[in-house]
N, CA, C and O atoms as a GROMACS GRO file, in nm:
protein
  612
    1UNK      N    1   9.349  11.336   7.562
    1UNK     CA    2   9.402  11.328   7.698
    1UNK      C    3   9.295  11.377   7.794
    1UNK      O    4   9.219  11.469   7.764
    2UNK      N    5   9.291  11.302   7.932
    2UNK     CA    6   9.194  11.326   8.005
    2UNK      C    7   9.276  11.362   8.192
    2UNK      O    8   9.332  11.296   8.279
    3UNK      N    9   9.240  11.487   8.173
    3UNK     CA   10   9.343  11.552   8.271
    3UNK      C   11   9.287  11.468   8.398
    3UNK      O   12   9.369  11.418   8.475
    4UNK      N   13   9.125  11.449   8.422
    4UNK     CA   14   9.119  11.397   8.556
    4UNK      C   15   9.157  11.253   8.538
    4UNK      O   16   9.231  11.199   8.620
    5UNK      N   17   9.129  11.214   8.475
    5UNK     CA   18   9.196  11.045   8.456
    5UNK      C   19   9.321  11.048   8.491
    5UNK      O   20   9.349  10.960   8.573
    6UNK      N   21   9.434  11.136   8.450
    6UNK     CA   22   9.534  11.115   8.488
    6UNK      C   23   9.551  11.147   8.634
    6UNK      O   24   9.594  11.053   8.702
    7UNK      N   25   9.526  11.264   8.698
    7UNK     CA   26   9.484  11.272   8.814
    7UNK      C   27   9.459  11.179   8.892
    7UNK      O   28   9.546  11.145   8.972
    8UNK      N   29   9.338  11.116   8.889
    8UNK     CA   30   9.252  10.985   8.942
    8UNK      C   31   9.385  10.872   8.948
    8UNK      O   32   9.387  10.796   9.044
    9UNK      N   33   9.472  10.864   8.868
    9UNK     CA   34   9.505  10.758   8.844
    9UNK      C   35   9.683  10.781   8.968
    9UNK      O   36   9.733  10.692   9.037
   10UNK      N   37   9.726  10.908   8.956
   10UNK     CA   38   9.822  10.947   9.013
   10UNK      C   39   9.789  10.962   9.169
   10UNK      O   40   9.847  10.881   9.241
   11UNK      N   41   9.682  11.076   9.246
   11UNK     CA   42   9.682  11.131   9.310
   11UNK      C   43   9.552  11.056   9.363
   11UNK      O   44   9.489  11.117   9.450
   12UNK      N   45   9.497  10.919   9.318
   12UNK     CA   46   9.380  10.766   9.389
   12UNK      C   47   9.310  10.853   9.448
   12UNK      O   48   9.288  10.845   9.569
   13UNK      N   49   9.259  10.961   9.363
   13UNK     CA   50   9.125  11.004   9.459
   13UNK      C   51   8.972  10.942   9.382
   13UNK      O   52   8.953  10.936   9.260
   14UNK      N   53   8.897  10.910   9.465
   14UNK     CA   54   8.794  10.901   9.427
   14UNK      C   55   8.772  10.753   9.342
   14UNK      O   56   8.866  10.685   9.300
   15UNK      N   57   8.625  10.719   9.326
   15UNK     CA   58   8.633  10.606   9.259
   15UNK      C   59   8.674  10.478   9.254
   15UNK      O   60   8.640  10.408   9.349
   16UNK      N   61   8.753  10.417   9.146
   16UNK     CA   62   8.771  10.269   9.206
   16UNK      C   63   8.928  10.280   9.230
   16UNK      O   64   8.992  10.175   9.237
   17UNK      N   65   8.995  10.409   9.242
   17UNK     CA   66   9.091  10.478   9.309
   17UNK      C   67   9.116  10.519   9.429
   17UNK      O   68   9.209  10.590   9.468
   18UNK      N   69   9.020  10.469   9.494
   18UNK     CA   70   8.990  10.579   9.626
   18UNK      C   71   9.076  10.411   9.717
   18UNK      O   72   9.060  10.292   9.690
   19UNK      N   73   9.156  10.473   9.819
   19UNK     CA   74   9.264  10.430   9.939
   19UNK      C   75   9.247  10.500  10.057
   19UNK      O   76   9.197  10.609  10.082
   20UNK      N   77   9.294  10.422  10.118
   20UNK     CA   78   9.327  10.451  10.251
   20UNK      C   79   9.485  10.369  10.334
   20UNK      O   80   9.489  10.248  10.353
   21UNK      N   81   9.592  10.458  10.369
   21UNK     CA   82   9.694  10.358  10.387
   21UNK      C   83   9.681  10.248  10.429
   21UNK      O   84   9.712  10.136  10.389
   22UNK      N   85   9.603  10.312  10.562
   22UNK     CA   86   9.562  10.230  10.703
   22UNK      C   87   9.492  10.083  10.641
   22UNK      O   88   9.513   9.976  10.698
   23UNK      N   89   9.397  10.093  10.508
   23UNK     CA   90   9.309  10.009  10.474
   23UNK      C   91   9.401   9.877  10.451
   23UNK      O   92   9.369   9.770  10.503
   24UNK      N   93   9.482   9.887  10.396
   24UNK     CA   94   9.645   9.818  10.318
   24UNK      C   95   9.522   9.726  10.262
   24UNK      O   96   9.463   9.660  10.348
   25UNK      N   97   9.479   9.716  10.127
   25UNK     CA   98   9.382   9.671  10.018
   25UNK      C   99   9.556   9.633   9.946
   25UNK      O  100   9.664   9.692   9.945
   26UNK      N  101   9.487   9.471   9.877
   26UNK     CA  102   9.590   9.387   9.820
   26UNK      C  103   9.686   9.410   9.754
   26UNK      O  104   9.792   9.347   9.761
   27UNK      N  105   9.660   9.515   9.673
   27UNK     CA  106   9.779   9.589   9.621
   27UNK      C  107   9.814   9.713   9.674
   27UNK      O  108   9.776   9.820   9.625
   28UNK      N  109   9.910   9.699   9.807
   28UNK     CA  110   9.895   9.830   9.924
   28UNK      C  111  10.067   9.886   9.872
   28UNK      O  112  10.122   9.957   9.955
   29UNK      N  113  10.137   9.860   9.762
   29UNK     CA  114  10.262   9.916   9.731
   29UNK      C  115  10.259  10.094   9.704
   29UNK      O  116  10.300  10.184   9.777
   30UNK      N  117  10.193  10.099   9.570
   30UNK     CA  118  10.105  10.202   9.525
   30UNK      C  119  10.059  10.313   9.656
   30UNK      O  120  10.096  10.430   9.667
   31UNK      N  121   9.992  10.258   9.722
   31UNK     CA  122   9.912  10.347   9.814
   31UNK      C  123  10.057  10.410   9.936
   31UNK      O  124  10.068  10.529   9.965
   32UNK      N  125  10.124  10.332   9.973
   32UNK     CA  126  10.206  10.338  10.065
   32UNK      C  127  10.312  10.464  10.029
   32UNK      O  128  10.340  10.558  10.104
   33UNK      N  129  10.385  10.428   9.838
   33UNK     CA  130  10.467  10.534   9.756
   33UNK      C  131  10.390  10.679   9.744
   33UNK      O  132  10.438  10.792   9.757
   34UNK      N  133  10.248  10.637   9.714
   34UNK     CA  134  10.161  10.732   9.676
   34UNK      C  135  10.115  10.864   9.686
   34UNK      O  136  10.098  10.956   9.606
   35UNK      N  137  10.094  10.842   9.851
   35UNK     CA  138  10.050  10.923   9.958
   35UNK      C  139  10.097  11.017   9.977
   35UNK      O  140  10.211  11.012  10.023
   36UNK      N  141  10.021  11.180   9.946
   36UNK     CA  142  10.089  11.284   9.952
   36UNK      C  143  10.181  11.338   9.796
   36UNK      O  144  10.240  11.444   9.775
   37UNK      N  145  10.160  11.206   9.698
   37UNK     CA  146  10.159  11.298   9.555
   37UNK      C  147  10.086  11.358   9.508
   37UNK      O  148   9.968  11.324   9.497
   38UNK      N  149  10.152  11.503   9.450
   38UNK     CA  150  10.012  11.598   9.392
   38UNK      C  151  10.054  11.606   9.233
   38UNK      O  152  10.162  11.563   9.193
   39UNK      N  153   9.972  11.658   9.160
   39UNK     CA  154   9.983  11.659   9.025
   39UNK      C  155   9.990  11.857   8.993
   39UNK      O  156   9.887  11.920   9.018
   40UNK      N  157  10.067  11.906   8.961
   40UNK     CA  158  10.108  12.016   8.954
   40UNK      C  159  10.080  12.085   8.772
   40UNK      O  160  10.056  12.199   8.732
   41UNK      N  161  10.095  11.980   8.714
   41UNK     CA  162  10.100  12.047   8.582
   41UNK      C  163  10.080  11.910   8.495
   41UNK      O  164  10.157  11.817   8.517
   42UNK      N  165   9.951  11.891   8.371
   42UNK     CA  166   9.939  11.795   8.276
   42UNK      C  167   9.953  11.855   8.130
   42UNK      O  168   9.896  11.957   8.091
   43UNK      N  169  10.024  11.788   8.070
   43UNK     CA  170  10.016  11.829   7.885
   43UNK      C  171  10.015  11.674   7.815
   43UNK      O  172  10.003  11.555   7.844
   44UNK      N  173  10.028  11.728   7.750
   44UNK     CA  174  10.028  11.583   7.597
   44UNK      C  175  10.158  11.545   7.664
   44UNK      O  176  10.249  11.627   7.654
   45UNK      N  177  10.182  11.433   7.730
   45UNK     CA  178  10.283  11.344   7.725
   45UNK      C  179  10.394  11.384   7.854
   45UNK      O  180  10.501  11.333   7.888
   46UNK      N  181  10.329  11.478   7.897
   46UNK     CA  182  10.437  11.534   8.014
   46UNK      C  183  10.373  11.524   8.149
   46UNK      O  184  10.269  11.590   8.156
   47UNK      N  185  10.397  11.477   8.226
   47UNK     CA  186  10.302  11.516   8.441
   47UNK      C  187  10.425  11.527   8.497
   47UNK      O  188  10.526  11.456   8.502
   48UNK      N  189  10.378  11.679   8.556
   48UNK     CA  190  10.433  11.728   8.722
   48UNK      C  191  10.402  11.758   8.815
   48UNK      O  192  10.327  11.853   8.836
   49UNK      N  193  10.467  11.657   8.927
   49UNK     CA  194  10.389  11.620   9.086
   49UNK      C  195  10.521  11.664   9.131
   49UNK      O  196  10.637  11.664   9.090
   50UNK      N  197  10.441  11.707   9.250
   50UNK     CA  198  10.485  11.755   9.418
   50UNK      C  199  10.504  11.668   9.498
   50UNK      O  200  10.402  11.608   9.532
   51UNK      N  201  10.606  11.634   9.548
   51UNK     CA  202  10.586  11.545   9.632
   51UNK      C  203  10.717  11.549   9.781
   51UNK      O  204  10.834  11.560   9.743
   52UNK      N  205  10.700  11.544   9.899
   52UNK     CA  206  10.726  11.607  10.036
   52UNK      C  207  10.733  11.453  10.080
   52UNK      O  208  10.650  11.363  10.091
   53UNK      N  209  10.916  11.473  10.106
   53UNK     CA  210  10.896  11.348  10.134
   53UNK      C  211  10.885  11.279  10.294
   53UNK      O  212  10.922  11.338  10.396
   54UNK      N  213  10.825  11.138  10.290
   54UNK     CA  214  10.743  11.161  10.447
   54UNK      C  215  10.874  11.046  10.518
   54UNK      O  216  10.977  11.003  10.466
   55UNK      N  217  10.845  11.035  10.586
   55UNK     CA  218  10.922  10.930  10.720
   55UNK      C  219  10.910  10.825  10.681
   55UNK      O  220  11.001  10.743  10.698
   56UNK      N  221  10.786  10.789  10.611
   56UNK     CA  222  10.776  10.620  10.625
   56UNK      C  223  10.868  10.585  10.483
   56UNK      O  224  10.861  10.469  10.443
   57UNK      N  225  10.960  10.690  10.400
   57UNK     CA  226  10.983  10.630  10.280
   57UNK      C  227  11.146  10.647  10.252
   57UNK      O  228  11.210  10.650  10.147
   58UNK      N  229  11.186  10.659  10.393
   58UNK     CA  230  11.318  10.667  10.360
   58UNK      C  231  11.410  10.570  10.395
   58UNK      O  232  11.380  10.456  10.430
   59UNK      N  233  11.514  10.612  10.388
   59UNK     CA  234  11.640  10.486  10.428
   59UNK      C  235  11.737  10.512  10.573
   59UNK      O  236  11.747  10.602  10.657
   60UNK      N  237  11.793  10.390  10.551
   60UNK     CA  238  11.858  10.418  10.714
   60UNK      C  239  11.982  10.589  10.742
   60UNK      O  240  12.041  10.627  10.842
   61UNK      N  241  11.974  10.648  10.599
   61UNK     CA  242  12.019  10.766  10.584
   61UNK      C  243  11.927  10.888  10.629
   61UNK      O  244  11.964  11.003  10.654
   62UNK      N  245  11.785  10.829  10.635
   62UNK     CA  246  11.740  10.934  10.614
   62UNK      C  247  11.697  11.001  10.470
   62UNK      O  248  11.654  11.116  10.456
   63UNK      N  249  11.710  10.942  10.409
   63UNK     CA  250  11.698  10.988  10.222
   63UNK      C  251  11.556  10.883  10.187
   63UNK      O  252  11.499  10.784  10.233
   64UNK      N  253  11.548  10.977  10.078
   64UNK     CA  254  11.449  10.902  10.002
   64UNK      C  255  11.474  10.752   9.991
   64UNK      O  256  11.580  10.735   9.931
   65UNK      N  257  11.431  10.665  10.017
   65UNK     CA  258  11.464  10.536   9.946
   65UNK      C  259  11.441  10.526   9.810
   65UNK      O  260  11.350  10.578   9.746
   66UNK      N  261  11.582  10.414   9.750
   66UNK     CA  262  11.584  10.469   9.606
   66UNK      C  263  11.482  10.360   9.546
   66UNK      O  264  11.452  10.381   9.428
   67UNK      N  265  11.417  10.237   9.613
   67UNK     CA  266  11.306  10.158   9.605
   67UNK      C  267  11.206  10.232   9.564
   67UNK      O  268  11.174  10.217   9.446
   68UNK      N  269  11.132  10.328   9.644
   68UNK     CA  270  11.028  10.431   9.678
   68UNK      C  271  11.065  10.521   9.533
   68UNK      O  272  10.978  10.554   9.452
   69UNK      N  273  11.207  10.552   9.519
   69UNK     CA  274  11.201  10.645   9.393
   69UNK      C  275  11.190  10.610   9.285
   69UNK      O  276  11.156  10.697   9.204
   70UNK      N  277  11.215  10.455   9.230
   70UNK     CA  278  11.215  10.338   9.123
   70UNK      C  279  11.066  10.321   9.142
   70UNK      O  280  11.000  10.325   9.038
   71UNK      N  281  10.979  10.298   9.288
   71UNK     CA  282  10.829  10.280   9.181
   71UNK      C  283  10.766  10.408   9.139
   71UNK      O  284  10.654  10.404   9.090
   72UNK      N  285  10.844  10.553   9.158
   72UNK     CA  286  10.779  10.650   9.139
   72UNK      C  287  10.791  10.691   8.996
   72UNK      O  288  10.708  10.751   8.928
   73UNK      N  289  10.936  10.638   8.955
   73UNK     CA  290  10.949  10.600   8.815
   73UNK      C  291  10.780  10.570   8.743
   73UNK      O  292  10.690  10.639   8.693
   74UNK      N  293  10.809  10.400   8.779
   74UNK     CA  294  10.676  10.378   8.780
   74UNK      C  295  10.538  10.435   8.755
   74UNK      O  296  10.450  10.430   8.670
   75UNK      N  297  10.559  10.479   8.845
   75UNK     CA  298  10.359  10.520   8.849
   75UNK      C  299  10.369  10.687   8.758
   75UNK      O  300  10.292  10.711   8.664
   76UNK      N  301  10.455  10.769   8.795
   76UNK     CA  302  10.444  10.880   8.729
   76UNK      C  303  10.448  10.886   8.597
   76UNK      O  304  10.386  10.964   8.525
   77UNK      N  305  10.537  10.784   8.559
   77UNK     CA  306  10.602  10.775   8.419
   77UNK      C  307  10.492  10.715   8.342
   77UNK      O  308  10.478  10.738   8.222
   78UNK      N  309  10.404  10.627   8.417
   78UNK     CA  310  10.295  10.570   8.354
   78UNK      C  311  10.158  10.657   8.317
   78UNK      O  312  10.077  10.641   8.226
   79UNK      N  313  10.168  10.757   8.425
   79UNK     CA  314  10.075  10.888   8.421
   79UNK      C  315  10.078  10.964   8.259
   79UNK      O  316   9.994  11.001   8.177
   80UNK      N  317  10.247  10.962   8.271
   80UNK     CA  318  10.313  11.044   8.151
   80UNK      C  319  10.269  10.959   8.007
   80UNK      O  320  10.276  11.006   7.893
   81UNK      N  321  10.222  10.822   8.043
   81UNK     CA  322  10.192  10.756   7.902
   81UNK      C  323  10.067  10.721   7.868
   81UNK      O  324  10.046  10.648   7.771
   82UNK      N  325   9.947  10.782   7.966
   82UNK     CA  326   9.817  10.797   7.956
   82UNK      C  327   9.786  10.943   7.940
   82UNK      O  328   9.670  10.983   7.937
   83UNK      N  329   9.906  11.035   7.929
   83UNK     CA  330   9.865  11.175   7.844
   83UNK      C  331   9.926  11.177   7.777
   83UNK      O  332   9.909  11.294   7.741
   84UNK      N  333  10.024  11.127   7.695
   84UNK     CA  334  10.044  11.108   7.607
   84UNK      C  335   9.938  11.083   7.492
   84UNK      O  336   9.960  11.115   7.375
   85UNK      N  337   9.790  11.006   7.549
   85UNK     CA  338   9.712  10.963   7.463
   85UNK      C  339   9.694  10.792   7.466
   85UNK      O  340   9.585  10.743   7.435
   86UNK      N  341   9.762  10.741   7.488
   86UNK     CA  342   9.783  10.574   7.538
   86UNK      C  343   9.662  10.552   7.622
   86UNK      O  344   9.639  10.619   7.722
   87UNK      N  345   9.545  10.404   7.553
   87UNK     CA  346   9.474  10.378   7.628
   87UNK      C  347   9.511  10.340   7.762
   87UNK      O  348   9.446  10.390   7.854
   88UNK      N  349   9.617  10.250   7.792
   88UNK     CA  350   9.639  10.180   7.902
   88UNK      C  351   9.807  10.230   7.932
   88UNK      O  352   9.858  10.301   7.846
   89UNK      N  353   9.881  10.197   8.041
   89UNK     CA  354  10.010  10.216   8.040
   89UNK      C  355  10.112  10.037   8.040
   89UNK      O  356  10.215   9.994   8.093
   90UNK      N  357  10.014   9.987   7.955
   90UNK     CA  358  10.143   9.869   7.941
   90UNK      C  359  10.214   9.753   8.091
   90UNK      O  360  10.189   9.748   8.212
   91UNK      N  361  10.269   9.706   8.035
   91UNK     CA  362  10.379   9.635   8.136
   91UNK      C  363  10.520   9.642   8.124
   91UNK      O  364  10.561   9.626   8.009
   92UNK      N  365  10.604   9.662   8.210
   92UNK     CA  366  10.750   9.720   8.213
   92UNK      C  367  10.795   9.622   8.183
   92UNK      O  368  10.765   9.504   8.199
   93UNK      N  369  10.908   9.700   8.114
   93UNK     CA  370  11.008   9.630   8.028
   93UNK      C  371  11.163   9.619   8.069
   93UNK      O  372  11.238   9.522   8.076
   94UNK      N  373  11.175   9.721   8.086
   94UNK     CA  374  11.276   9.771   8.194
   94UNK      C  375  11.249   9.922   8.251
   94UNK      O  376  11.162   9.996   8.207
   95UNK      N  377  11.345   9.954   8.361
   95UNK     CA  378  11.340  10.014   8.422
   95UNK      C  379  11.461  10.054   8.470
   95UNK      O  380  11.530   9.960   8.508
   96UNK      N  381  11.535  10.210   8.486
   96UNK     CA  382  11.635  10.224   8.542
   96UNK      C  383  11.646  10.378   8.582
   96UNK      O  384  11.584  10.471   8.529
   97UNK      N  385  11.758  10.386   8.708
   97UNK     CA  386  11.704  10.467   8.792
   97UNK      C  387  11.894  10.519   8.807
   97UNK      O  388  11.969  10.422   8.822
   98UNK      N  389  11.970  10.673   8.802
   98UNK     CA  390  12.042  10.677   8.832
   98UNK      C  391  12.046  10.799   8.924
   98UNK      O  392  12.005  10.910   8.891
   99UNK      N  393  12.118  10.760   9.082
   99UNK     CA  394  12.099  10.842   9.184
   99UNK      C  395  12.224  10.965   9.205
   99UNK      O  396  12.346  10.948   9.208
  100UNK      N  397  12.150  11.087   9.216
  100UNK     CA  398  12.295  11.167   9.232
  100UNK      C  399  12.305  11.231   9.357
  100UNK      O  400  12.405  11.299   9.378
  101UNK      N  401  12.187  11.218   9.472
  101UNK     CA  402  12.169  11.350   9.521
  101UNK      C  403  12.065  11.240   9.648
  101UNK      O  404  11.998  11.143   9.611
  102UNK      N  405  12.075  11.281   9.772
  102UNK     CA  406  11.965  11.289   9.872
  102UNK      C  407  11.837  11.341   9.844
  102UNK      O  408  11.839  11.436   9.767
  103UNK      N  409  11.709  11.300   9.891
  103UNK     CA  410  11.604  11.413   9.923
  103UNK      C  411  11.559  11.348  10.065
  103UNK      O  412  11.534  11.233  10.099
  104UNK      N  413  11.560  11.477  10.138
  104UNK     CA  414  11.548  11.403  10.319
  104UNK      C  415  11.421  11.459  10.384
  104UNK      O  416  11.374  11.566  10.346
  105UNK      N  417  11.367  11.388  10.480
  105UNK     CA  418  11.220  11.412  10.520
  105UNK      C  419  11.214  11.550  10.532
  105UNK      O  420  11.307  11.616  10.577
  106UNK      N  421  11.090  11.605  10.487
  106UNK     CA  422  11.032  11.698  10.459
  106UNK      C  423  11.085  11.814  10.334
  106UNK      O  424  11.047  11.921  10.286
  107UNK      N  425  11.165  11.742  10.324
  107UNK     CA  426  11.183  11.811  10.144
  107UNK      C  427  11.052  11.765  10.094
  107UNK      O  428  10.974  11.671  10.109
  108UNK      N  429  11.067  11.917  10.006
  108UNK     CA  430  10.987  11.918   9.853
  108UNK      C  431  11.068  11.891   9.737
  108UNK      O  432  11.168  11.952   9.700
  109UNK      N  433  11.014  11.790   9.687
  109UNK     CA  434  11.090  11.723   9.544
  109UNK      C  435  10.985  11.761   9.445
  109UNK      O  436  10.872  11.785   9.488
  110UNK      N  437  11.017  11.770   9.294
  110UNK     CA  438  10.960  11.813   9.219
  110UNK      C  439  10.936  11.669   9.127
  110UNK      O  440  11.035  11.599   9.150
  111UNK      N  441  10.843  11.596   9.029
  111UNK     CA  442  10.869  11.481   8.996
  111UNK      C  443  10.867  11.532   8.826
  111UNK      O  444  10.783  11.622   8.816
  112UNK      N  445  10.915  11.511   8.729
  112UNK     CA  446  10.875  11.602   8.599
  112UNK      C  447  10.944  11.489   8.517
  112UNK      O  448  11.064  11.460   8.512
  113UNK      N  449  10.812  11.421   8.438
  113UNK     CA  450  10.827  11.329   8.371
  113UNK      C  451  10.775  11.335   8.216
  113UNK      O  452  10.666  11.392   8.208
  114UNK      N  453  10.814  11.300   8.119
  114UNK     CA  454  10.816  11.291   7.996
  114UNK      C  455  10.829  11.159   7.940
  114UNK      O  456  10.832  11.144   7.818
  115UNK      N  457  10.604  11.156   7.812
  115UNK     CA  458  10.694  11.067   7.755
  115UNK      C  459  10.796  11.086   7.598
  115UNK      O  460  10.766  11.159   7.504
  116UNK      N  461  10.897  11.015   7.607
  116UNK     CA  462  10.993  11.009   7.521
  116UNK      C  463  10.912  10.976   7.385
  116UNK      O  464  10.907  11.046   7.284
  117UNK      N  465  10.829  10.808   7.416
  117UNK     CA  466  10.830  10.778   7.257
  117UNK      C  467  10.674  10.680   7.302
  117UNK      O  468  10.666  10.572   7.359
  118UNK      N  469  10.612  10.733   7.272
  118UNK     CA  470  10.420  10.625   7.304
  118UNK      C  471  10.409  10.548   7.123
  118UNK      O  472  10.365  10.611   7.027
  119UNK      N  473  10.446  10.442   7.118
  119UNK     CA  474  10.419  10.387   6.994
  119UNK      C  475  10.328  10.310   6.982
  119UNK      O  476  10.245  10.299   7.072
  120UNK      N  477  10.320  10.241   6.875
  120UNK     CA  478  10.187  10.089   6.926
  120UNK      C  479  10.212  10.021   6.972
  120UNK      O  480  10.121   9.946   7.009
  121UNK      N  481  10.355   9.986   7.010
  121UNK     CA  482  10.394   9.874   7.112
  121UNK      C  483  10.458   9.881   7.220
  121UNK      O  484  10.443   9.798   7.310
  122UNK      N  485  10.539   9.979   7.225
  122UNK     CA  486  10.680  10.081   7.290
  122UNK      C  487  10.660  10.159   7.352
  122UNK      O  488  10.642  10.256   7.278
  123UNK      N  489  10.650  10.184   7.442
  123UNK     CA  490  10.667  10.328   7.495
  123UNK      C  491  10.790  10.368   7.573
  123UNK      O  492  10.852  10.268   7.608
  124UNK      N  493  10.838  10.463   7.606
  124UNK     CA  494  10.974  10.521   7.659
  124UNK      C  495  10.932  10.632   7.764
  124UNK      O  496  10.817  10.672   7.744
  125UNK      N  497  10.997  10.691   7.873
  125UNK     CA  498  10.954  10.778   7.949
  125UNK      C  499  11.048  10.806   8.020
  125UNK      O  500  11.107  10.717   8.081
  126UNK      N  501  11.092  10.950   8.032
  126UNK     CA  502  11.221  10.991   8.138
  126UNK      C  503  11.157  11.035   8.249
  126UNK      O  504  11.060  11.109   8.235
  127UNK      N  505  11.207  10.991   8.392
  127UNK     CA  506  11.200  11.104   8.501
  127UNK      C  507  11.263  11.140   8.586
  127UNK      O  508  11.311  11.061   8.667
  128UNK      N  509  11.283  11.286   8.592
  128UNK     CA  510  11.328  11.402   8.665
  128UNK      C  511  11.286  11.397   8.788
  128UNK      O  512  11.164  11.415   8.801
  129UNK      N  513  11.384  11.366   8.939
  129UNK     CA  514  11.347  11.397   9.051
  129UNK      C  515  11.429  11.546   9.065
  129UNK      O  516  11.544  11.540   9.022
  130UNK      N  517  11.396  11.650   9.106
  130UNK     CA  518  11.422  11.819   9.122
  130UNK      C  519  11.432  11.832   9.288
  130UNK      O  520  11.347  11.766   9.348
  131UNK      N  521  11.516  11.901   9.359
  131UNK     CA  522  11.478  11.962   9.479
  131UNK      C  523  11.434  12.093   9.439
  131UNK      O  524  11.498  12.175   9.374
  132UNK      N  525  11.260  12.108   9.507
  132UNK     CA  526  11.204  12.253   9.492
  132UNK      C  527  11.314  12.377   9.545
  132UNK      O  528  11.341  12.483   9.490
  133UNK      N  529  11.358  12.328   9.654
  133UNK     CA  530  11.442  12.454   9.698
  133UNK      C  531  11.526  12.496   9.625
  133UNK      O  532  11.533  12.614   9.592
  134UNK      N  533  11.616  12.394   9.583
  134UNK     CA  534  11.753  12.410   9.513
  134UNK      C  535  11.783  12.387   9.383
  134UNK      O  536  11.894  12.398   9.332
  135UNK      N  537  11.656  12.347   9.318
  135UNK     CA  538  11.623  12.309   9.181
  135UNK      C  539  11.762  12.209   9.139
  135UNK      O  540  11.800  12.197   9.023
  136UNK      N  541  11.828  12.140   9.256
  136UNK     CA  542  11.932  12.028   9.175
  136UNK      C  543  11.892  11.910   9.135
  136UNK      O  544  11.801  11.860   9.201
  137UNK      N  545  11.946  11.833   9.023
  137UNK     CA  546  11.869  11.741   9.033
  137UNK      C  547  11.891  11.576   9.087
  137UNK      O  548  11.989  11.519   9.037
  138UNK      N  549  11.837  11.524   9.149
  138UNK     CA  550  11.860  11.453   9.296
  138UNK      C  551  11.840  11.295   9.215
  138UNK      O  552  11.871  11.201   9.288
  139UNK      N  553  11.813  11.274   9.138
  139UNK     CA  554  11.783  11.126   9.068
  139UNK      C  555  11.762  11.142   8.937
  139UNK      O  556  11.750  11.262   8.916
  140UNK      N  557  11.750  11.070   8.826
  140UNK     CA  558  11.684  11.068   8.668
  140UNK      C  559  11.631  10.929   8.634
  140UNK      O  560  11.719  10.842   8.630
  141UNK      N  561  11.568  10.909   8.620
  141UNK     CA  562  11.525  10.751   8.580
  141UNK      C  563  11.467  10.700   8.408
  141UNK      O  564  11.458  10.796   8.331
  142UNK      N  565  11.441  10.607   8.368
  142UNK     CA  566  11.422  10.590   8.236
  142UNK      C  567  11.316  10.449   8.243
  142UNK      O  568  11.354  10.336   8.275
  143UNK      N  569  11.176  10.486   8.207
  143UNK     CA  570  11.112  10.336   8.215
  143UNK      C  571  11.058  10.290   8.058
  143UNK      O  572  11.011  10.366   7.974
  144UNK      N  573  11.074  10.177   8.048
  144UNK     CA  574  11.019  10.097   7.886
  144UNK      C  575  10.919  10.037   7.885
  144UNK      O  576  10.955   9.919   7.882
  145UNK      N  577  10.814  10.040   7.884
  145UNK     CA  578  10.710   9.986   7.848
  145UNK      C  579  10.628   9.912   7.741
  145UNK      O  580  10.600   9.980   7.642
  146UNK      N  581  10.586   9.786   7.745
  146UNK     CA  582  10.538   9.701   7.631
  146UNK      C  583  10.378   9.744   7.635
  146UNK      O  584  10.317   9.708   7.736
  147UNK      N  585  10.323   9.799   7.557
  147UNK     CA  586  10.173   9.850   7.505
  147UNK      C  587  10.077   9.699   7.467
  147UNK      O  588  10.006   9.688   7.367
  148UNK      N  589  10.087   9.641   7.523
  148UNK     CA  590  10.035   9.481   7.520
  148UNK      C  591   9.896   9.508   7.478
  148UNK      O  592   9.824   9.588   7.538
  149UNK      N  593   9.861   9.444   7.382
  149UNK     CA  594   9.705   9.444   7.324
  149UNK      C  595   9.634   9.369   7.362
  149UNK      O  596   9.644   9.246   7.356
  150UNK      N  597   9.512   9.464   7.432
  150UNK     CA  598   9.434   9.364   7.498
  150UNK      C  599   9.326   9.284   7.462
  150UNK      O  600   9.226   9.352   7.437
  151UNK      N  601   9.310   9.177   7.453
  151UNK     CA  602   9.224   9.056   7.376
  151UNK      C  603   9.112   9.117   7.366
  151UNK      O  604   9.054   9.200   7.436
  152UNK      N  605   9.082   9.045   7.232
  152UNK     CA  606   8.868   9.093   7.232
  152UNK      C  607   8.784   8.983   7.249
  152UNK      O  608   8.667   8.965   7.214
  153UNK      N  609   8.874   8.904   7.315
  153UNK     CA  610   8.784   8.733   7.301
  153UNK      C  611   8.723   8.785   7.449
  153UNK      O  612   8.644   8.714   7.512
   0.00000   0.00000   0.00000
C-alpha cells in the first residue's frame, strides 16, 4: 500500500492529479465532489476523510445532495480498494446508498470507508458518512466493483 498514492488519488494534489474547479478539465464530476476532501487516516483496506460540506453540493434542503454522497461512495470507496493492495480500482458494479440523516453547509462529516472483500475479480466496500459533531450516522453506502484485467496486447 502506497499512502501517497492513495492520497494523490483522493485529495488530486499534484501530478497528473492536479485540478482546478474553475479549470472544469473533461472529466470535471470528480473535481467539483472533490474539493475540500482530506484524508485523515490510511491502513490496509480502510481511508478516512474530512469533509465540510460546501454550498455548491447541496439540495434544495440545504443537505448534502444524496448524488454528491453516491459519487463519494465512489471515489472514497475506491481509495479503500487501492489500500487494500489492488492495482487499479475496477469498474462498478453496483452501487447503493441508504440515507438516514441531513449533513448541512458547513458541517463536518466524517467519510470512513472499508474494504469488505478485494478479490481477483470482486471487490466490496462499505461507507460510513459520520457527523463530526454528533458522531450520528447520516448515510451508509455499499459499492461492488469488477477488478477487470487489463490487456497485455
Amino acid at each position: 500500500m502506497d499512502v501517497e498514492s492513495v492520497k494523490k488519488l483522493v485529495e488530486k494534489e499534484g501530478g497528473e492529479f492536479e485540478f482546478t474547479v474553475d479549470s472544469m478539465p473533461a472529466k470535471f464530476i470528480e473535481p467539483i465532489v472533490m474539493q475540500g476532501l482530506k484524508i485523515d487516516h490510511v491502513e490496509r483496506g480502510r481511508v478516512v476523510c474530512s469533509f465540510t460540506v460546501p454550498p455548491r453540493l447541496v439540495n434544495s434542503e440545504n443537505s448534502l445532495h444524496g448524488g454528491a454522497m453516491a459519487a463519494l461512495v465512489d471515489i472514497v470507496g475506491s481509495a479503500a480498494i487501492i489500500a487494500a493492495g489492488a492495482p487499479f480500482t475496477g469498474v462498478s458494479v453496483e452501487i447503493n446508498v441508504s440515507y438516514f440523516d441531513g449533513a448541512y453547509v458547513g458541517e463536518e462529516i466524517e467519510i470512513d470507508t472499508k474494504a469488505l472483500r478485494v478479490g481477483k475479480a470482486i471487490a466490496v466496500v462499505s461507507v460510513d458518512f459520520k457527523s463530526k459533531k454528533t458522531g450520528k450516522l447520516i448515510a451508509q453506502g455499499r459499492h461492488s466493483k469488477y477488478l477487470a484485467v487489463h490487456s497485455k496486447i
